[in-house]
C-alpha positions in Angstrom: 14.2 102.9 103.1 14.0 105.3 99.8 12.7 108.1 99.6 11.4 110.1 96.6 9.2 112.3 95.2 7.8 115.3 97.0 10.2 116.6 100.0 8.5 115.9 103.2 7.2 118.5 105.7 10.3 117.4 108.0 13.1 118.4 105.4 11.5 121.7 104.8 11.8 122.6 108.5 15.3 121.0 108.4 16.6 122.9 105.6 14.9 126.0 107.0 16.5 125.7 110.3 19.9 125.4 108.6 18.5 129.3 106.6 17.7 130.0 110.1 21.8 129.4 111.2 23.4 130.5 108.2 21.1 134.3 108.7 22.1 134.6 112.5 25.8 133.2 111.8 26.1 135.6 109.2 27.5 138.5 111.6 29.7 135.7 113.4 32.1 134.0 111.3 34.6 132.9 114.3 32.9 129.7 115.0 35.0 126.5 114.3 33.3 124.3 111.9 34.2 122.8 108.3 37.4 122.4 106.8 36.0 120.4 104.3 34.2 116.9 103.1 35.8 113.9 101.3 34.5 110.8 99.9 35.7 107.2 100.1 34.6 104.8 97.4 36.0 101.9 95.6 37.3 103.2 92.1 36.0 100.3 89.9 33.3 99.3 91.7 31.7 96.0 90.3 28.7 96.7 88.0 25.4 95.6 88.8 26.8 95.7 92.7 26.2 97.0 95.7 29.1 99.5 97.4 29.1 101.9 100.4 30.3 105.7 100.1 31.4 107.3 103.0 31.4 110.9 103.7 33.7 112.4 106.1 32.6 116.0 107.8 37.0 117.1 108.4 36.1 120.2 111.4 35.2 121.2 115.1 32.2 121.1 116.4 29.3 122.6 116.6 28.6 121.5 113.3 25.4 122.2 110.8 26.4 121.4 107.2 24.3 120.9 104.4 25.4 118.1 101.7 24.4 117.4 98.1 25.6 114.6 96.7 25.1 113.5 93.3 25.1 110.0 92.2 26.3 109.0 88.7 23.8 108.6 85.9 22.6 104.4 86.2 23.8 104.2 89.6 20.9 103.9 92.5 20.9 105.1 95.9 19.7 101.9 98.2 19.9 102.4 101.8 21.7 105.3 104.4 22.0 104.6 108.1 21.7 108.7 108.3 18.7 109.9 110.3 15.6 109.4 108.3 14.4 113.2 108.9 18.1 114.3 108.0 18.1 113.1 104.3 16.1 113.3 101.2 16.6 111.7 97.4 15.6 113.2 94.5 16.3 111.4 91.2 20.2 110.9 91.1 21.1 113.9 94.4 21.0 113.1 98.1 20.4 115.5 100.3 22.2 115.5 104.0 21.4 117.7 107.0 24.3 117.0 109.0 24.1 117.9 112.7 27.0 117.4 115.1 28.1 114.3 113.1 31.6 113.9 111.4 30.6 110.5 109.0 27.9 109.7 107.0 27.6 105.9 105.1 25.4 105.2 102.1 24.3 102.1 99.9 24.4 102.6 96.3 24.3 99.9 93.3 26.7 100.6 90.5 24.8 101.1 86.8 25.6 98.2 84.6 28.6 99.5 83.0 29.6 100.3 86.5 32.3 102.9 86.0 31.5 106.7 86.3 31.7 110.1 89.1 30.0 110.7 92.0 29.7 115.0 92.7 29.2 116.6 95.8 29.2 120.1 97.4 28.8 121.1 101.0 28.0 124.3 102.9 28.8 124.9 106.5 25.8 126.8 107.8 27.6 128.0 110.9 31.3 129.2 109.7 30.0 130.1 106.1 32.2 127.6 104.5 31.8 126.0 101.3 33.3 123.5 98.7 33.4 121.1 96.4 33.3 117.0 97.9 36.8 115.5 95.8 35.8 113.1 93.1 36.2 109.2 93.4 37.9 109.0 90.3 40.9 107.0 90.9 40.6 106.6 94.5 41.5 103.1 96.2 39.6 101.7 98.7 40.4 102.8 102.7 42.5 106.1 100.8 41.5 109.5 101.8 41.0 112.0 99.2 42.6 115.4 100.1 39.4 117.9 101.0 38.4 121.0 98.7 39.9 124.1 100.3 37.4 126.1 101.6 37.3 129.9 102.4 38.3 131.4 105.9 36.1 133.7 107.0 37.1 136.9 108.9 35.8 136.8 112.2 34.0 140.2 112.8 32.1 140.0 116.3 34.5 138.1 118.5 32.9 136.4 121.6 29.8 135.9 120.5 29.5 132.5 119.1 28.1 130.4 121.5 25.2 132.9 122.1 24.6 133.3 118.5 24.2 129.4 118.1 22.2 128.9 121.3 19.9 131.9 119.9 19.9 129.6 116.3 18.7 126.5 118.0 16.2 127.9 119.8 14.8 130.0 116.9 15.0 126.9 114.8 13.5 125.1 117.7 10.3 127.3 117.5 9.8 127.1 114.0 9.9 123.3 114.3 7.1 123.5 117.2 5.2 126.0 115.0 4.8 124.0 112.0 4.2 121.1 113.5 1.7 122.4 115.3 0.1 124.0 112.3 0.4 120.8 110.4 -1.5 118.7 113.3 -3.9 121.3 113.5 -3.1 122.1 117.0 -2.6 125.4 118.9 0.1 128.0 117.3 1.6 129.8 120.6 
């Protein structure tokens, strides 16, 4: 199912529970996470057809990474098997919440001349890693592009990971409630 236009109350609380990591993981830096992101595509792909582009999350969990990817000019985004709340499209990006998972799969069909880029960055909400996603430019089906290095943090509060990122869920977790709840009309508290 597409989606476009307008991004949906559910994305809004998605992206700002991954604000709501990245501000309380901002003192903690130790946690495993992200190494990096790579794409698999076919490097000619047929024009006028369908393909699938996977995205590989390379890291230790917990994992909350954000991922824009951005399709080539002509090309269209069909289908994902991601979440439906953990996605949005707008015009040629895609836009992934990724929680916990390490793959993400996605339709597109090539533009008629069906040779051109895809683009992608990626932030790791947690560790405070970022990068570019490799290009598909010369890849062959099934290879697996090297990932964008990504910066190491220093960790400055050792030992308190785990009850950073239980304080981050259940922050986010609240603001999730709240808006909901203010959405529906129901009872804030």
């Amino acid at each position: 199912m597409e989606k476009r236009g307008k991004m949906s109350w559910k994305i809004v609380t998605l992206l700002l529970f991954l604000a709501t990591a990245a501000f309380l993981a901002g003192t903690v830096t130790a946690i495993p996470g992200t190494d990096g992101v790579t794409r698999s595509a076919p490097a000619d792909p047929i024009p006028g057809a369908e393909f699938e582009v996977k995205l590989t999350i390379n890291g230790e969990r917990p994992l909350v990474v954000g991922i824009v990817e951005t399709i080539p000019e002509g090309f269209e985004f069909v289908s994902t098997s991601h979440h439906p709340d953990q996605y949005d499209v707008s015009g040629q990006k895609i836009i992934f919440a990724v929680i916990n998972e390490t793959e993400i799969l996605y339709r597109v069909k090539a533009s008629s001349s069906g040779v051109d880029s895809f683009t992608g960055t990626w932030i790791d909400m947690l560790s405070q890693k970022e990068g570019s996603i490799a290009g598909t430019g010369g890849l062959e089906e099934g290879s697996t592009p090297t990932p964008t290095p990504a910066t190491t943090p220093t960790p400055e509060v050792p030992c308190f990971e785990a009850f950073f990122t239980t304080l981050t869920l259940v922050i986010a977790g609240r603001f999730v409630v709240l808006l909901r709840n203010n959405e529906e009309g129901g009872r804030v508290g």
